[in-house]
C-alpha positions as CSV (number, residue, x, y, z in Angstrom):
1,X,-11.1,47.4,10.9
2,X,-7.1,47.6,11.5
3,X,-7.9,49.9,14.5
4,X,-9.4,47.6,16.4
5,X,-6.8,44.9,16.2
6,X,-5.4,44.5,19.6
7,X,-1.8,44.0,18.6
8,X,-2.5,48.0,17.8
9,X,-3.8,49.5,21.2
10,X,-1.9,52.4,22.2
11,X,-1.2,50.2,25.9
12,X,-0.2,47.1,23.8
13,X,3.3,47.2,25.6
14,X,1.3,47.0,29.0
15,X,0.1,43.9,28.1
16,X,3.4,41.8,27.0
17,X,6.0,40.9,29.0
18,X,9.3,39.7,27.7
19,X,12.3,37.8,29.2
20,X,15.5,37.4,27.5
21,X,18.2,35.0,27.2
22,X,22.1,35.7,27.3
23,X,25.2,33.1,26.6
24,X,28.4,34.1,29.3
25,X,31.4,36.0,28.2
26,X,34.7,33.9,26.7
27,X,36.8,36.3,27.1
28,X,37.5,40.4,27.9
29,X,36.4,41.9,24.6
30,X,33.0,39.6,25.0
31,X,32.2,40.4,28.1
32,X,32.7,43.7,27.7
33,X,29.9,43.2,24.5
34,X,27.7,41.3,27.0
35,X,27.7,44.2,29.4
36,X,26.7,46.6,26.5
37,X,23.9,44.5,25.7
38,X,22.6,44.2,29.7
39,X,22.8,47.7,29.9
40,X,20.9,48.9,27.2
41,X,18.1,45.9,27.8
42,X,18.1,46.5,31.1
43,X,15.3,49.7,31.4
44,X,12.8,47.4,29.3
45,X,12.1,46.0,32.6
46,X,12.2,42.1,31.5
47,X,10.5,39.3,33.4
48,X,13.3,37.7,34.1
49,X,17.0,37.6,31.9
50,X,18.4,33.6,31.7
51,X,22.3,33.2,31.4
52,X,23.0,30.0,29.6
53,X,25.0,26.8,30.7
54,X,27.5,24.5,28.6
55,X,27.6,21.1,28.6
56,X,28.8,19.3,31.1
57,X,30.1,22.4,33.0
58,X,31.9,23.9,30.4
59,X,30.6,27.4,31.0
60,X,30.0,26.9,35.0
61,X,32.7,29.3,36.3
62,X,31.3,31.9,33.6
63,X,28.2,31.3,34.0
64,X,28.1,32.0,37.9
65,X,30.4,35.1,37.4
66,X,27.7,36.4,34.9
67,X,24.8,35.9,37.1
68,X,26.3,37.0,40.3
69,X,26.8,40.2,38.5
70,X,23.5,40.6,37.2
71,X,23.0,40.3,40.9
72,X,24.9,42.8,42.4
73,X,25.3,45.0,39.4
74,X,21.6,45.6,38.1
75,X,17.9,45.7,39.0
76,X,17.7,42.0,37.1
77,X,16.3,39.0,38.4
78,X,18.4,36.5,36.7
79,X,17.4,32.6,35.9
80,X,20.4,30.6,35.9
81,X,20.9,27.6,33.0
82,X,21.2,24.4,34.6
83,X,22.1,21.0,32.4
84,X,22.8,16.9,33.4
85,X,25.1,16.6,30.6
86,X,28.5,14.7,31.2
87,X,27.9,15.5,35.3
88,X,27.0,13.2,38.1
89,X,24.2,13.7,40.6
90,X,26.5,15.3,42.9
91,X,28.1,17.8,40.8
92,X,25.0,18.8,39.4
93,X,23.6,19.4,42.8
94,X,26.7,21.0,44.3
95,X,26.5,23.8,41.2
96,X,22.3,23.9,42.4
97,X,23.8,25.3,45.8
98,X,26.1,27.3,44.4
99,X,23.7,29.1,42.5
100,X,21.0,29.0,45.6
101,X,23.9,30.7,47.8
102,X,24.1,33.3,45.2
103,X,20.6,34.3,45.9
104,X,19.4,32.8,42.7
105,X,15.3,31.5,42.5
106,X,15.0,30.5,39.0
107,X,16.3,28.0,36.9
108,X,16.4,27.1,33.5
109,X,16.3,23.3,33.8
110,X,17.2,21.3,30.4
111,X,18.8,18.0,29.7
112,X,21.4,19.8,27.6
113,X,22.6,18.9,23.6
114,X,25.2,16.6,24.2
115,X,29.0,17.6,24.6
116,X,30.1,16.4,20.4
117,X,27.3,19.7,19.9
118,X,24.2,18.9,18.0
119,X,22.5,16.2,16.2
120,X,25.6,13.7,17.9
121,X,23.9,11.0,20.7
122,X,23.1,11.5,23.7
123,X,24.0,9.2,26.0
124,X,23.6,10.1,30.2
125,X,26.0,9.7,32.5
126,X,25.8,6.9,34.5
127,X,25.8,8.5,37.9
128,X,23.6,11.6,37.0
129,X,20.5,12.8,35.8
130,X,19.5,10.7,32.9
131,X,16.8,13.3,31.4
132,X,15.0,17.0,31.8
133,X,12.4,15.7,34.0
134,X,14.7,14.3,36.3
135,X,17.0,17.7,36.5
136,X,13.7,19.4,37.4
137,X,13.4,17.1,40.1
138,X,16.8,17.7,41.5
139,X,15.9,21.4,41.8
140,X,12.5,20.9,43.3
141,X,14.2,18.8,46.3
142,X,17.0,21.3,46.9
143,X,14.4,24.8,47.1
144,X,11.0,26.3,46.4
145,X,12.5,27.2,42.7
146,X,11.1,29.0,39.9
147,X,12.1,26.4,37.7
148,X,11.4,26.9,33.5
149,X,11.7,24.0,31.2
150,X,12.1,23.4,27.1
151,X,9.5,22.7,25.0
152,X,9.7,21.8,20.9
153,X,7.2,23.0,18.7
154,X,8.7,20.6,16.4
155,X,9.1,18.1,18.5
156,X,12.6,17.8,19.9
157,X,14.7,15.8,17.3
158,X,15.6,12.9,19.1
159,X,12.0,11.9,20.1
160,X,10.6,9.6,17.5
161,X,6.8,11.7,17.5
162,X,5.2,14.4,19.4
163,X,3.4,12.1,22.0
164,X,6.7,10.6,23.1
165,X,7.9,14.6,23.4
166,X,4.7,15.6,24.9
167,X,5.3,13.1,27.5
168,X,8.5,14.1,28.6
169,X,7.0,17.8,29.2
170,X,4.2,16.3,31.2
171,X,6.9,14.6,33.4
172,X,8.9,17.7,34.0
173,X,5.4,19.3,34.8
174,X,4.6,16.7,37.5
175,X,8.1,17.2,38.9
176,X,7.4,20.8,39.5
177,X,8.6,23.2,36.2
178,X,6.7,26.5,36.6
179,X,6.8,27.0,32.8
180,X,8.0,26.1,29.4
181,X,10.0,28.1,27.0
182,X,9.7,26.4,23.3
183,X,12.5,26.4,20.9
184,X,12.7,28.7,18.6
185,X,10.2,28.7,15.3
186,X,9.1,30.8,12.3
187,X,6.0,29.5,11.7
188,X,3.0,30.3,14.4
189,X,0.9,27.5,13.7
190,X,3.7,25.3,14.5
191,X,3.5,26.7,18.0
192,X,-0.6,27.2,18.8
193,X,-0.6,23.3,17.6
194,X,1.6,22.4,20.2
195,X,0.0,24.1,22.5
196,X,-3.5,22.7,22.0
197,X,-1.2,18.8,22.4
198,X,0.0,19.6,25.3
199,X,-3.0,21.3,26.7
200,X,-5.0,18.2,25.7
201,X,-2.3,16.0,27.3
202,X,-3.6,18.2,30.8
203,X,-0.5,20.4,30.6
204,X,-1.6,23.8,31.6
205,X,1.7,25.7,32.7
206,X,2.8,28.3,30.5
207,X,4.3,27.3,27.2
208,X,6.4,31.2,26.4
209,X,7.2,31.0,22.6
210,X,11.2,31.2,22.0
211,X,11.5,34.3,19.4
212,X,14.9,34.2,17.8
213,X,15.8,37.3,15.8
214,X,17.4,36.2,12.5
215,X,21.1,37.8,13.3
216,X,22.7,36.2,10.8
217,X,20.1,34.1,8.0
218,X,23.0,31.6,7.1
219,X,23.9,30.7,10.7
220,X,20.5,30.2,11.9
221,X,19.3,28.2,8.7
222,X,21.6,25.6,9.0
223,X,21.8,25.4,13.2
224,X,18.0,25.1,12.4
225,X,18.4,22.1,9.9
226,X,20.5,20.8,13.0
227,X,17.8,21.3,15.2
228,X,14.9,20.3,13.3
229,X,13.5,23.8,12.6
230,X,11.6,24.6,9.7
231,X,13.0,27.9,7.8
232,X,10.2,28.9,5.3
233,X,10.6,29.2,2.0
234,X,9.2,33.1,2.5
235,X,11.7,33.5,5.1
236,X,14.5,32.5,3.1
237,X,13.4,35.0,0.4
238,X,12.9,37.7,2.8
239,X,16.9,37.5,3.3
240,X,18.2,36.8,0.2
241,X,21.0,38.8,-1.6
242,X,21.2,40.4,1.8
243,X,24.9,38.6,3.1
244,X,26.7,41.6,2.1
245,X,23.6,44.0,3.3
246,X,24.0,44.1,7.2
247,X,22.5,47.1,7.8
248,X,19.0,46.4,5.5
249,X,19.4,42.5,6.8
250,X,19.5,43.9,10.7
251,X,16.2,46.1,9.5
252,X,15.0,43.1,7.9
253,X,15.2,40.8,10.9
254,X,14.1,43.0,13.6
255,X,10.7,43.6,11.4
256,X,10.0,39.8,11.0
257,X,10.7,38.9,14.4
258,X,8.2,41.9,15.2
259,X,5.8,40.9,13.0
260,X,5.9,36.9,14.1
261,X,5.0,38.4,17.9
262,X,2.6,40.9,16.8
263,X,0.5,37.7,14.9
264,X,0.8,35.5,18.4
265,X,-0.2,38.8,20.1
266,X,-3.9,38.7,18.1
267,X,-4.1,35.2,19.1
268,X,-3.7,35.6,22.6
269,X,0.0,34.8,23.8
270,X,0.8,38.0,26.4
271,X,4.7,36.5,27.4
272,X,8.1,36.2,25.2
273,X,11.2,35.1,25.4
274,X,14.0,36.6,23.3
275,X,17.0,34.5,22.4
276,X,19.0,37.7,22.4
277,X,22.9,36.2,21.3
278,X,24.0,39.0,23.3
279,X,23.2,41.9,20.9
280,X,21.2,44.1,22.3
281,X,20.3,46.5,19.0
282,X,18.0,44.3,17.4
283,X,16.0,43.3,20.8
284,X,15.6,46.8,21.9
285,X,14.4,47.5,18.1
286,X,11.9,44.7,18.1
287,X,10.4,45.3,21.4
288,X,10.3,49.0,20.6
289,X,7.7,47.8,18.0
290,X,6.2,46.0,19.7
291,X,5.2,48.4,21.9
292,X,7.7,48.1,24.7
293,X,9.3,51.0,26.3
294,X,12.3,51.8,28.3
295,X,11.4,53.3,31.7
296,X,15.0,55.5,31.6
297,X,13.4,57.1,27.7
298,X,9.5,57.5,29.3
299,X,11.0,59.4,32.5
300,X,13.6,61.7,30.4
301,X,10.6,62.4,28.2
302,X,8.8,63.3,31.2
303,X,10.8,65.6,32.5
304,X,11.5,67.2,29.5
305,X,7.6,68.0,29.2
């Protein structure tokens, strides 16, 4: 029966696409590391590549540096992060217009963890955008935007149960997001449950599960207990005794990660987005699994034959 299983048809990689995310450069010797990464995801062809956004602007001039090179400098279409975090309505729109100037059509639109980092308040500035929805709004008014949104599988930690969170998304729906892009999870059925909320709730955009590849197990197990993630117990024990082990942990990680995509794969998801931390090694291994090819290898190979 295995050769029947779509997630195994030789065009499998025809049928996924993939975005990925990437945090700007603080200094020389990381933008030099975000450049590597770029250029060796670059001939996977992604959707689209999203450049984060700090709180309150703390990344802007980065931020816009690293997009407007993904402009110039590749064959990229680039999604820029956009928060409401510690900004007023007119600072958030001027940095809208920057971006629009750029030649940017896609946003990221989120509310943004507050600036003391997460699980701290959140408390809006009183002159800007108080919430998600109302950022998405912002960006509708200023252009005919591509405009992504989040999405919690989980539920987003602040929101006291999953119809309260279920109703933000429909707002940033009504106000024109294109798509959502869920935090990341381990466990699938977390996600295909959400889904079938928020399609019940008569959201029908698409909801692109957030695949984080486990880079580091100790870092992301306790950002996750920050975030409200669940870590499985089997995930755990997949990674353990490997801290000293980065070689068999990065071989680890880059077959769970494939293996949690090739399961939403059999039940039906067709879109990704990779939280990449800017290394590109792992990404490039997992998509290779998962059937996704670099144009620059497939035309070499070609004209080698």
């Amino acid at each position: 029966m295995n050769q029947f299983r779509f997630s195994r048809r030789p065009d499998i990689g025809d049928k996924i696409k993939v975005s990925f995310e990437f945090f700007p450069p603080k200094n020389d010797e990381m933008e030099a590391k975000l450049w590597d990464t770029v250029t060796r995801l670059e001939p996977l062809k992604p959707k689209f590549v999203s450049v984060t956004y700090g709180a309150g602007g703390s990344t802007r001039e980065r931020t816009a540096r690293t997009v407007g090179r993904i402009l110039n400098e590749t064959s990229l279409t680039p999604a820029a992060h956009m928060t409401c975090v510690d900004a007023a309505r007119h600072q958030v729109d001027a940095v809208i217009q920057e971006f629009a100037d750029m030649g940017v059509k896609r946003f990221v639109a989120l509310r943004g963890d507050p600036a003391a980092g997460v699980g701290t308040a959140y408390r809006p500035h009183p002159d800007g955008y108080a919430n998600g929805a109302e950022l998405v709004g912002a960006l509708k008014d200023a252009g005919d935007f591509d405009i992504s949104v989040s999405a919690y599988p989980e539920k987003h930690p602040e929101s006291p149960d999953f119809a309260t969170d279920i109703d933000m998304l429909k707002r940033k729906v009504d106000n024109g997001a294109t798509r959502a892009i869920t935090q990341f999870f381990f466990d699938n059925d977390l996600y295909e449950r959400y889904v079938e909320r928020a399609r019940r709730a008569g959201i029908y955009i698409p909801i692109v599960p957030g695949i984080l590849p486990v880079h580091n197990f100790t870092q992301v197990a306790n950002f996750s207990a920050r975030c409200g993630a669940l870590v499985p117990a089997w995930l755990a024990e997949r990674f353990d005794g490997l801290q000293n082990d980065l070689q068999t942990h990065a071989l680890v990680a880059s077959a769970v990660a494939a293996e949690q995509v090739l399961d939403l794969v059999e039940r039906g998801v067709g879109d990704f987005h990779f939280y990449t931390m800017n290394r590109a090694d792992l990404v490039f291994a997992i998509c290779h699994m998962i059937g996704i090819r670099s144009h620059e290898a497939e035309a070499a190979g070609s004209a080698a034959a």
